[in-house]
C-alpha positions as CSV (number, residue, x, y, z in Angstrom):
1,X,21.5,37.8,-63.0
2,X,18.7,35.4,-61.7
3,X,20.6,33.0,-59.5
4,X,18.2,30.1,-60.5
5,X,19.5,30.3,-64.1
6,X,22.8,30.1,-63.6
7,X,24.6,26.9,-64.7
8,X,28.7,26.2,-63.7
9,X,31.2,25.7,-66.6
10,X,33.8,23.1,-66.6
11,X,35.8,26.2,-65.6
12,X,33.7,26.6,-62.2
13,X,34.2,23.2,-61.7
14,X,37.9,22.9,-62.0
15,X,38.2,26.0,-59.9
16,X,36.9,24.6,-57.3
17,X,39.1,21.7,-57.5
18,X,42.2,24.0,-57.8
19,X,41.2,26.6,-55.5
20,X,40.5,23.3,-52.5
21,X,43.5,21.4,-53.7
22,X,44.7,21.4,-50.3
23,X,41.7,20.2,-48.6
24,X,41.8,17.3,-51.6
25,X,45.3,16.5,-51.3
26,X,44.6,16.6,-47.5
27,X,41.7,14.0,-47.5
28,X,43.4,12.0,-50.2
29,X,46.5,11.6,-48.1
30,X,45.3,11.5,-44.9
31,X,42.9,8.5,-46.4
32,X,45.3,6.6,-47.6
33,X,47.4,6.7,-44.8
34,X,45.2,5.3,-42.6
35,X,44.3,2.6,-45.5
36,X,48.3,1.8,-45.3
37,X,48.1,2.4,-41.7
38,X,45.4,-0.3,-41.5
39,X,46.5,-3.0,-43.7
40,X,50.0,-2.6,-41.6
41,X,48.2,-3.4,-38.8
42,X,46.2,-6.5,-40.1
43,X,48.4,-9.7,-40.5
44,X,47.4,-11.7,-43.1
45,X,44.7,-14.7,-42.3
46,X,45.0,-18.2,-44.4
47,X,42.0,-20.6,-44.7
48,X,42.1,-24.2,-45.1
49,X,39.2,-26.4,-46.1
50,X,38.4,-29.7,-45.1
51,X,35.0,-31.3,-46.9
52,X,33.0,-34.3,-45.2
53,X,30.1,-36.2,-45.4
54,X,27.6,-36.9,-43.1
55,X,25.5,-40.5,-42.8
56,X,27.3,-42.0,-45.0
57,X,28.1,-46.3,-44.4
58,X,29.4,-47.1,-41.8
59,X,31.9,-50.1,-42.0
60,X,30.4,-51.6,-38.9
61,X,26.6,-50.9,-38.4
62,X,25.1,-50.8,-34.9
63,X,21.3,-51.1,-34.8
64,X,20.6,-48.8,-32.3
65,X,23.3,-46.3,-33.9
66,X,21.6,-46.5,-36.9
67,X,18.3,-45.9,-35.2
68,X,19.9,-42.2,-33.6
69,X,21.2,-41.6,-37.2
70,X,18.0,-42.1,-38.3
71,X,16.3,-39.6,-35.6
72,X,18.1,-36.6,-37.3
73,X,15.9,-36.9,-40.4
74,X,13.4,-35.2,-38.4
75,X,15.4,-32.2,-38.5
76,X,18.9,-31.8,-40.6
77,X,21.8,-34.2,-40.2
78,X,24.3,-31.8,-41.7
79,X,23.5,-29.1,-39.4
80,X,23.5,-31.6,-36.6
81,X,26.8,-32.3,-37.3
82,X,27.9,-29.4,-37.8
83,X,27.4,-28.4,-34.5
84,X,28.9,-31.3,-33.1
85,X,32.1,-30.6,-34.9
86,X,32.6,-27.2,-32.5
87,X,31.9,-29.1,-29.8
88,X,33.7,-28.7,-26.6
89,X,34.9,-32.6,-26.8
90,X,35.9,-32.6,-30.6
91,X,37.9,-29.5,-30.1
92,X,39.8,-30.3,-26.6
93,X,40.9,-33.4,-28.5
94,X,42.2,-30.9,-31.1
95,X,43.9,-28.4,-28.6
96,X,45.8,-31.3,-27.0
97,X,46.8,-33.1,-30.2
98,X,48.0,-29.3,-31.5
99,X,49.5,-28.5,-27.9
100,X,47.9,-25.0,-28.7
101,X,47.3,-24.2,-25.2
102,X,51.8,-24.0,-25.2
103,X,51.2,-21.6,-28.3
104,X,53.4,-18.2,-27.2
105,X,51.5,-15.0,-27.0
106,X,53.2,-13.3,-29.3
107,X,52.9,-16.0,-32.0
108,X,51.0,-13.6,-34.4
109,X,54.5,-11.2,-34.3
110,X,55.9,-13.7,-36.7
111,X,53.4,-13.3,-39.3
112,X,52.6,-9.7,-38.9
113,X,54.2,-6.5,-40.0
114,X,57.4,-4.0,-37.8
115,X,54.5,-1.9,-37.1
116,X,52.2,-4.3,-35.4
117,X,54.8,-6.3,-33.3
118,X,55.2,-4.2,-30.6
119,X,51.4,-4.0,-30.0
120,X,51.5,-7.7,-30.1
121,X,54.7,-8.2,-27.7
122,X,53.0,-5.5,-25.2
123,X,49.7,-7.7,-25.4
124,X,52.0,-11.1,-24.8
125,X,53.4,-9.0,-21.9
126,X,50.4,-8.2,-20.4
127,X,48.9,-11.8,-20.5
128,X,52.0,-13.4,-18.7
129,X,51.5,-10.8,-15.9
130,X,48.2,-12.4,-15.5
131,X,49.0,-15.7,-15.5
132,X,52.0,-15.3,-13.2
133,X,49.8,-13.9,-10.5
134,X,47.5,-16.9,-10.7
135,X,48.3,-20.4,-9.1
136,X,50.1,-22.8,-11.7
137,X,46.8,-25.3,-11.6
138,X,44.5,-21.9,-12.5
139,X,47.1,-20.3,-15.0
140,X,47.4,-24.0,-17.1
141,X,43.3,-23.9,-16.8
142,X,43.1,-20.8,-18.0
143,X,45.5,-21.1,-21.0
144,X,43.9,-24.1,-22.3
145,X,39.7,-22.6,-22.0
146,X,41.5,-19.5,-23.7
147,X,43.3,-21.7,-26.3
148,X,39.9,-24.1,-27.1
149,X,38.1,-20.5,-27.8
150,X,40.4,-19.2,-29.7
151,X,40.1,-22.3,-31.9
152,X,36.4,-22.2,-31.7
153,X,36.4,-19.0,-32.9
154,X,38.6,-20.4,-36.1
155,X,36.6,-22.9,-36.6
156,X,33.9,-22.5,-39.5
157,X,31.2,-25.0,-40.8
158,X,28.8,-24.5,-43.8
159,X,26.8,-27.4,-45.1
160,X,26.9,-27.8,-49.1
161,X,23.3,-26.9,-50.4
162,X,21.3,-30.3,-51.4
163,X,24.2,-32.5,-49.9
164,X,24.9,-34.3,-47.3
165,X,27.8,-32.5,-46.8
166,X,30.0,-29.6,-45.2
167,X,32.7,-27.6,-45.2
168,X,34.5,-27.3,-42.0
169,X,37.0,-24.4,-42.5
170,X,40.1,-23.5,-39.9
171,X,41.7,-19.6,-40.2
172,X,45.1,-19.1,-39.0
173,X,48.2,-16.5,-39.4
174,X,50.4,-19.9,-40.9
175,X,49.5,-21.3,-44.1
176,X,50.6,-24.8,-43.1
177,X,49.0,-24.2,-39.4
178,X,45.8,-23.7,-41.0
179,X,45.8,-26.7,-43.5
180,X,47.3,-28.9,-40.3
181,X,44.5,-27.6,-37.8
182,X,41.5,-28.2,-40.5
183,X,43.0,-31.6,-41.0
184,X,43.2,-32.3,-37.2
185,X,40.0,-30.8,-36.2
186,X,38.3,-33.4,-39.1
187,X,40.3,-36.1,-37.7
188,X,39.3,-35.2,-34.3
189,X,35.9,-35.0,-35.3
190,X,35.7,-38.6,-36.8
191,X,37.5,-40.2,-33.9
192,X,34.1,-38.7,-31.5
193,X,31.9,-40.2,-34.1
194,X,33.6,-44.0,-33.8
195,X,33.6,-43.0,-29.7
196,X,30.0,-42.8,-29.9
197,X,29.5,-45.7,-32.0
198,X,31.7,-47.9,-29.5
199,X,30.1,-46.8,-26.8
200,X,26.8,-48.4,-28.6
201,X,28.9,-51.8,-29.4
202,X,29.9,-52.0,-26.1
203,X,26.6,-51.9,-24.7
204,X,25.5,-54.5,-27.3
205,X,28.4,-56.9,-27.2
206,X,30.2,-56.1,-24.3
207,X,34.1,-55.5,-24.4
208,X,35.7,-58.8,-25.8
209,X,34.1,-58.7,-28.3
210,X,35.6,-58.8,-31.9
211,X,33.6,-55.8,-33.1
212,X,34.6,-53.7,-30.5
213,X,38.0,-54.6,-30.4
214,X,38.1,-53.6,-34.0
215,X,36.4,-50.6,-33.3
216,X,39.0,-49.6,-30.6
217,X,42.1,-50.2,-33.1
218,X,40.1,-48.0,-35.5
219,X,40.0,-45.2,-32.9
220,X,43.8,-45.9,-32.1
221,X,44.8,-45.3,-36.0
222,X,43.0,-42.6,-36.4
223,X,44.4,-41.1,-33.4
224,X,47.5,-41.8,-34.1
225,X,46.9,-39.5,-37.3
226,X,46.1,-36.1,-35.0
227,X,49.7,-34.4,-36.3
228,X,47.7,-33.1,-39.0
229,X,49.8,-35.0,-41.7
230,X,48.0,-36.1,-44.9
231,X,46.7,-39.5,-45.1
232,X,45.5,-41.6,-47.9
233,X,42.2,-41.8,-49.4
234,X,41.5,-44.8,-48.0
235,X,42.7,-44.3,-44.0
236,X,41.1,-40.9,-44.6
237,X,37.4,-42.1,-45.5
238,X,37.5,-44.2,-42.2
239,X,34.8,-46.4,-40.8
240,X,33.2,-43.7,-39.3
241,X,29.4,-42.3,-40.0
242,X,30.9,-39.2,-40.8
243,X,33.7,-39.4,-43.5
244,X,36.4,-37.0,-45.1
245,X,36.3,-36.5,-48.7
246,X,38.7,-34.0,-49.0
247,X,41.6,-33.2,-47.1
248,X,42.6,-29.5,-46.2
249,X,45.7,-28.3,-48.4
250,X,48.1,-25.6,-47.8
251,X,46.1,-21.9,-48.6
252,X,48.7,-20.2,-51.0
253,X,46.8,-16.8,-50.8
254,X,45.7,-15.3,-47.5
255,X,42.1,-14.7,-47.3
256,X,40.4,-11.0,-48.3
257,X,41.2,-8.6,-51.6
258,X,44.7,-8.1,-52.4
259,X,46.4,-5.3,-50.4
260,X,47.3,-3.7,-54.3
261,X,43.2,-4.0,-55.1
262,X,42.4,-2.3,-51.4
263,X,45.1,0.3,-51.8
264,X,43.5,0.6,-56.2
265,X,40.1,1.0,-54.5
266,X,41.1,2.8,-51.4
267,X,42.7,5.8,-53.8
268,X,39.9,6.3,-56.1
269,X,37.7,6.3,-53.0
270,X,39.8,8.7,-51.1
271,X,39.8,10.7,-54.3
272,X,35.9,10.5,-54.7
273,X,35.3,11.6,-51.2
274,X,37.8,14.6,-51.3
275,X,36.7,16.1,-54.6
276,X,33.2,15.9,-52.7
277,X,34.4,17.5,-49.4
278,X,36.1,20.3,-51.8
279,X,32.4,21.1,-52.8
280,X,31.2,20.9,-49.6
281,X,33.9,23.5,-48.4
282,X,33.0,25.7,-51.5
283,X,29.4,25.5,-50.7
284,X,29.9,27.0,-46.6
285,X,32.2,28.8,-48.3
286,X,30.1,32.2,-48.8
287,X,33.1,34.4,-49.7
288,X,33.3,35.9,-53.7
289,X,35.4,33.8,-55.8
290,X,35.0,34.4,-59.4
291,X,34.1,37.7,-61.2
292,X,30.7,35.8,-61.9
293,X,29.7,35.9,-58.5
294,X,29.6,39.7,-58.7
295,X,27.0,39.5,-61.0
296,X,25.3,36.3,-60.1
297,X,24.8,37.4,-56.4
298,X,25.0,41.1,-56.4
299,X,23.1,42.0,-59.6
300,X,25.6,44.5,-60.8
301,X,28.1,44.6,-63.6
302,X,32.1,43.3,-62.9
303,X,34.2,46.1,-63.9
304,X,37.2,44.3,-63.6
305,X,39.7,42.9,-61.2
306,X,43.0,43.3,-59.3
307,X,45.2,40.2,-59.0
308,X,46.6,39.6,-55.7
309,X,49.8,41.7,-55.4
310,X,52.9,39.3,-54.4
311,X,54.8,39.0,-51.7
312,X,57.7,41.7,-52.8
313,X,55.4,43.6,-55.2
314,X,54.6,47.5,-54.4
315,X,51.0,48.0,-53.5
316,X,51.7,51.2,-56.1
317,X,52.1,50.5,-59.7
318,X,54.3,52.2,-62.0
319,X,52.6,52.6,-65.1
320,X,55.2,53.5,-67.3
321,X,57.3,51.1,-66.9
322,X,55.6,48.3,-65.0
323,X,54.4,45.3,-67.3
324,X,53.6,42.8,-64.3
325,X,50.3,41.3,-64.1
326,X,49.0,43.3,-61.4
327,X,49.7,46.3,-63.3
328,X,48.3,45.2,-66.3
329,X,45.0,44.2,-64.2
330,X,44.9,48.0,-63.5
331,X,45.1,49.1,-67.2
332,X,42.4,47.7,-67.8
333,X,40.4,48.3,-65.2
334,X,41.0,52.4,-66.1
335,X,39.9,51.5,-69.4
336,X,36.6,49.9,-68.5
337,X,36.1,52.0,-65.7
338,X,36.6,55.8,-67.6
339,X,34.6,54.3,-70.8
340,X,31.7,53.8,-68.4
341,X,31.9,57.3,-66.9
342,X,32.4,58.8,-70.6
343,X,29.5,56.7,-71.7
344,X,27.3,57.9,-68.4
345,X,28.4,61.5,-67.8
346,X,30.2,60.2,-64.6
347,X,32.9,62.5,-63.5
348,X,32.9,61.6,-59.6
349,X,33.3,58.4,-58.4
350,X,33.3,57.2,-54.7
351,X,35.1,54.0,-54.3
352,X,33.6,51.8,-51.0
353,X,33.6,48.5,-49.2
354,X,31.4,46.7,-46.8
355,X,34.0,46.1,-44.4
356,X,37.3,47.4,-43.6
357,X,40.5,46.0,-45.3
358,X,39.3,45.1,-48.7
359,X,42.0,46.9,-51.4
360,X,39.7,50.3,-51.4
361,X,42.8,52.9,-51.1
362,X,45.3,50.8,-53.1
363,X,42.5,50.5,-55.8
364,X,41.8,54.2,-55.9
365,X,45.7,54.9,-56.1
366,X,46.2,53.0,-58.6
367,X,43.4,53.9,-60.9
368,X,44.2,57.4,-60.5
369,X,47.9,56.8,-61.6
370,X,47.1,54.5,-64.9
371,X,44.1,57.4,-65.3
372,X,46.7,59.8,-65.0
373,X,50.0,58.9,-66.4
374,X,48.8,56.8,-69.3
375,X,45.5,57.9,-70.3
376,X,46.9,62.2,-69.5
377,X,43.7,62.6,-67.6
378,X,43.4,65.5,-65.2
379,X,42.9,63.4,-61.9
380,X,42.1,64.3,-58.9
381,X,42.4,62.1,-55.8
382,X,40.1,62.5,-52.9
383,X,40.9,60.9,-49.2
384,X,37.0,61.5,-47.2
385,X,38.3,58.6,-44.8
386,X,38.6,61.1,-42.3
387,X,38.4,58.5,-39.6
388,X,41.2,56.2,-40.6
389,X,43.0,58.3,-43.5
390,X,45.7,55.7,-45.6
391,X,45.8,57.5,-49.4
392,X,49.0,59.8,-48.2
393,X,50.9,56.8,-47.1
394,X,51.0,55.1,-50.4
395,X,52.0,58.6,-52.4
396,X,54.0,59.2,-49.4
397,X,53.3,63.2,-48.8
398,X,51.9,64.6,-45.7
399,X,48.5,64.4,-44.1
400,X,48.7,68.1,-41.9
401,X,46.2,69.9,-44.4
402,X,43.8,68.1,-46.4
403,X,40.0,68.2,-46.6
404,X,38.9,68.1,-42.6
405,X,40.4,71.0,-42.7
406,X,38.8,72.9,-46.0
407,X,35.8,71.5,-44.0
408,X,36.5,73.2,-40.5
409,X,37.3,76.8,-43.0
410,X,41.0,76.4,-41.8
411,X,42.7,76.3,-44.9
412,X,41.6,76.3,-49.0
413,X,40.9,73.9,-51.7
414,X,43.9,75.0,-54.1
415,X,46.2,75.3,-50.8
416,X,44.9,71.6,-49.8
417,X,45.9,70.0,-52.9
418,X,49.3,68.0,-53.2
419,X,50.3,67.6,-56.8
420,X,51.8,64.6,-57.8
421,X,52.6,64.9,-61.1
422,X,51.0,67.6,-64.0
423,X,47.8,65.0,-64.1
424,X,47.6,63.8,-60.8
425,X,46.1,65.1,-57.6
426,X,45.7,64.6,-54.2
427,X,43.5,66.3,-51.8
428,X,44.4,64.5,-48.3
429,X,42.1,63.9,-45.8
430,X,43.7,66.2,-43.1
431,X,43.1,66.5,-39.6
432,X,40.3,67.1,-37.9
433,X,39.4,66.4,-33.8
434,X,35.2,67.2,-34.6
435,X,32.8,64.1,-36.0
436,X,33.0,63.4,-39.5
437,X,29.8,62.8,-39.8
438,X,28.9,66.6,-39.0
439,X,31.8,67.6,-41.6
440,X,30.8,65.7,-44.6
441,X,26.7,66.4,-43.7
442,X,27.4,70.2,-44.5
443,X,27.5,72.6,-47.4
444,X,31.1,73.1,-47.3
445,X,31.2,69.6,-49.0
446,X,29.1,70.5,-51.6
447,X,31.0,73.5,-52.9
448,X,33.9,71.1,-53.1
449,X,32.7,69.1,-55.0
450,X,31.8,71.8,-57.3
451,X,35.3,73.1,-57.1
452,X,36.5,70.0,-58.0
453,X,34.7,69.2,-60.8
454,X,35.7,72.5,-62.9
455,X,39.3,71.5,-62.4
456,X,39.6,68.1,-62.9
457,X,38.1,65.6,-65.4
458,X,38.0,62.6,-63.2
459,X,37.3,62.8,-59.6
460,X,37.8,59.5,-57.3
461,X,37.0,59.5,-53.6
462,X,38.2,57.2,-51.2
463,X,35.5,56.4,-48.7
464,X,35.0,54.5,-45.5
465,X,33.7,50.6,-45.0
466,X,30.0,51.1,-45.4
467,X,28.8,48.5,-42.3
468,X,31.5,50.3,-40.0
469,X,30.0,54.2,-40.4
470,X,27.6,56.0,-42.5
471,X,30.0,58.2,-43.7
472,X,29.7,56.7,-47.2
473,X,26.1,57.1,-47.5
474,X,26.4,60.9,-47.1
475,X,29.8,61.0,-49.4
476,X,28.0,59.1,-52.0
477,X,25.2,62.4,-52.4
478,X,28.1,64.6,-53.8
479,X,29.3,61.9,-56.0
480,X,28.2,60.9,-60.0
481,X,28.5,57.0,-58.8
482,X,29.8,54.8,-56.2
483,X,31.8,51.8,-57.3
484,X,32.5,48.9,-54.2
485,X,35.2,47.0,-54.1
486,X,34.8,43.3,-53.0
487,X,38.0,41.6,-51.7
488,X,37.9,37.7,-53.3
489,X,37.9,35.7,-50.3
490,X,37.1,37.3,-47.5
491,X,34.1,39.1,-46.6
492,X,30.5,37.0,-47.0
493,X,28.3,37.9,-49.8
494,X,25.5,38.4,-47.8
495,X,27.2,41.2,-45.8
496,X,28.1,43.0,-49.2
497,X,24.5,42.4,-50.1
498,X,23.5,44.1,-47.2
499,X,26.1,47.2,-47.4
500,X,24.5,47.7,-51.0
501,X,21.4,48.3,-50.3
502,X,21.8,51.0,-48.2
503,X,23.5,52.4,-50.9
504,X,20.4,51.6,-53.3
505,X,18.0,53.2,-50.7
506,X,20.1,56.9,-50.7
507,X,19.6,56.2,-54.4
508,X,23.0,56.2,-55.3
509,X,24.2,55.2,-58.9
510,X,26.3,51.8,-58.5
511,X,27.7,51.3,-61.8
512,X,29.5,47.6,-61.0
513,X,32.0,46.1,-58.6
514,X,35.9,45.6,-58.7
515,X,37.2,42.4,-57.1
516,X,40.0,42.5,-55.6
517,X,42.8,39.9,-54.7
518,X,42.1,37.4,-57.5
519,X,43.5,34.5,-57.8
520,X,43.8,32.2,-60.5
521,X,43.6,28.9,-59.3
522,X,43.4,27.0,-62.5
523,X,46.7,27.0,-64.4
524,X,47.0,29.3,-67.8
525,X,48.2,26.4,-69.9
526,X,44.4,24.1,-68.8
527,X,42.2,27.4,-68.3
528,X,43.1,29.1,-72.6
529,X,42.2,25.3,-73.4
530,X,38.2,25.5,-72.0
């Protein structure tokens, strides 16, 4: 079969999925753990907003203050203000109004999850060892630049396209912290904008002046309203140059997707990404795994299969009474296989492998029996592994005569024969201390073969692994065919590729391949239904 032109079925599709369900479930799990895992770990953030306005009337106008205000034009007022509003001197204001350099270490642990506190309690650890070892000037220093970063870092402003406007935005673990931080930030923010404007009145009026004076008791009110507490419209919009339109309210969802929408997303992800991994292990996978790949890859005909035997079950069938899958498996793998040596001529079969441990000896046994027993076929079982000999082990007789020795002229073919039953026969592969390879080169092995053939009507030889000695290339010149048997699973197609074609260059007839150890990963009730 032309590789090119083969297309997968929504069978070869779901196999893979079945067959790397554990790599799936694997990902998939794993994944989502660490999704869990994750969101564990992240305490939830709240956002309050607080809007204002920039250049807008001031309630008490200052020439000169105008004239700065004016200046911005040249660039953006909104941005300029903006920048202002993260300002070291707007946000120390905030920091001591809040008293958020006195804010514990560990205040996150009461927002966050069991999982996360103790990685928060080991960090508040940690920092009061530092501060300890430091002088009590230093240590307050340092807890109050660390608390007007933190804030700065919270603090968010984005002007409002074609406005004058912005949004200044405060993120904390605390709803009502947030809302009561944006508010005080804002505040904070228009009390330095009516700082700088008295700073101009005093310079024009001096400081008894009724102007400034009711500049100052501005200032004072609006200081007095730094615990973050809503005010009215009114005391909110302020004298100021910069004005609050809209106060920040309590955030009643935390900010980010939904943990149920990033665990909804997270899972078809997870799922998306397995099922692709499982292709990607099926792809490096270069094992057979489907009677197709016989014929896609080796370009020879599937004779049939042999299910992977269980646990308990008997690597020997009993045909007459054994109605298990892996039995039936071998039924019909007789059939096929002694219609095509019917059809052909074939009488003498050699059964191979690339490599060593593939099913070759169980396969042969097996076939001889159902050959034998059910089909009353005169069947004659040949052991030529002289080098690791394994067929009188399954049929349990003994291995002290056998075919080494027809071959060294120590004993004869009808005194080398075990009968097992009045159809089948086994001809052992003996002992033998001199070089197979000498033994099975040699005319003895012809005559047989020719022995052989007059008294039985189907011959199969067990063989050795092709890549491990050429002992099969020289078996395979006495024998009709040569059948391989490919285990599913385990050795690479391109090494069976490669044991073939020796096989095609001593021109042997290879009438198909039997693959052994199937599995069926897809479940009968979904695979009768594609």
């Amino acid at each position: 079969m032309d590789e090119t032109s083969y297309s997968m079925t929504a069978r070869d599709y779901l196999r893979v999925i079945f067959r790397q369900k554990m790599v799936i479930a694997v990902c998939i799990v794993t994944m989502m753990a660490a999704v869990i895992i994750g969101l564990q770990l992240k305490t939830p953030i709240y956002e309050a907003k607080v809007k204002m306005l920039v250049s807008a009337s001031k309630q008490v106008e200052s020439p000169y203050y105008k004239e700065m205000m004016g200046g911005y034009r040249g660039s953006n007022p909104v941005l300029t203000q903006s920048e202002i509003v993260k300002s070291n001197s707007v946000l120390q204001l905030s920091v001591n109004a809040l008293g958020l350099d006195k804010k514990p270490f560990d205040y996150e642990a009461n927002f966050s999850s069991i999982i996360k506190k103790p990685l928060i309690y080991l960090y508040a650890q940690r920092m009061k060892r530092q501060l300890e070892k430091l002088p009590a000037e230093q240590a307050s220093a340092a807890r109050f630049q660390s608390a007007l970063e933190e804030l700065k870092s919270a603090v968010q402003v984005e002007p409002i396209r074609d406005t004058d406007m912005f949004t200044l935005s405060i993120r904390d673990y605390s709803p009502v912290g947030a809302a009561i931080m944006a508010n005080v930030v804002s505040r904070a923010y228009v009390i330095f904008d009516l700082e700088q404007q008295l700073a101009e009145l005093q310079l024009k009026y001096g400081e008894k002046h009724s102007i400034v004076m009711q500049m100052k008791d501005n200032i004072k009110k609006m200081a007095n309203s730094l615990n973050g507490e809503p005010l009215s419209g009114v005391e909110a919009i302020g004298p100021a140059s910069v004005k609050i339109i809209e106060q920040a309210s309590v955030p009643l969802v935390p900010i980010g997707l939904p943990k149920t929408l990033v665990l909804i997303l997270s899972l078809a992800m997870s799922m998306f990404l397995a099922v692709m991994l499982a292709f990607t292990f099926e792809y490096l996978d270069q094992t057979f795994k489907s009677p197709g790949d016989i014929e896609r890859y080796l370009n020879i005909p599937f004779l049939g299969f042999a299910p992977r035997k269980k646990t308990n079950e008997s690597s020997v069938i009993q045909p007459s009474n054994d109605s298990s899958a892996y039995s039936r498996a071998f039924h019909q793998l007789s059939d096929q296989m002694f219609i095509i040596m019917k059809h052909k001529g074939i009488k003498t079969i050699m059964l191979t492998s690339a490599q060593k441990g593939e099913g070759v000896t169980t396969t042969i046994a097996n076939l001889g029996l159902y050959l034998a027993h059910v089909a009353k076929y005169k069947v004659l079982l040949i052991d030529a592994n002289l080098r690791y000999p394994q067929l009188h082990e399954l049929f349990k007789i003994k291995n002290e005569k056998g075919l080494g020795n027809i071959l060294e002229d120590k004993n004869t073919f009808d005194n080398s024969v075990e009968h097992v039953s009045a159809y089948l026969s086994i001809l052992p592969a003996g002992k033998t201390n001199f070089n197979p390879i000498t033994l099975l080169d040699s005319q003895k092995m012809d005559e047989i073969f020719k022995v052989a053939k007059e008294q039985y009507k189907v011959i199969l030889v067990d063989s050795p692994a092709l890549l491990d000695h050429s002992d099969a290339l020289f078996i395979s010149s006495y024998t009709d065919a040569a059948c391989p048997v490919v285990s599913e699973g385990k050795t690479r197609r391109q090494i069976v590729e490669m044991s073939l074609e020796q096989l095609h260059k001593k021109k042997s007839n290879v009438i198909g391949a039997v693959l052994n150890n199937r599995t069926f990963s897809i479940p009968k009730a979904i695979y009768e239904r594609l």
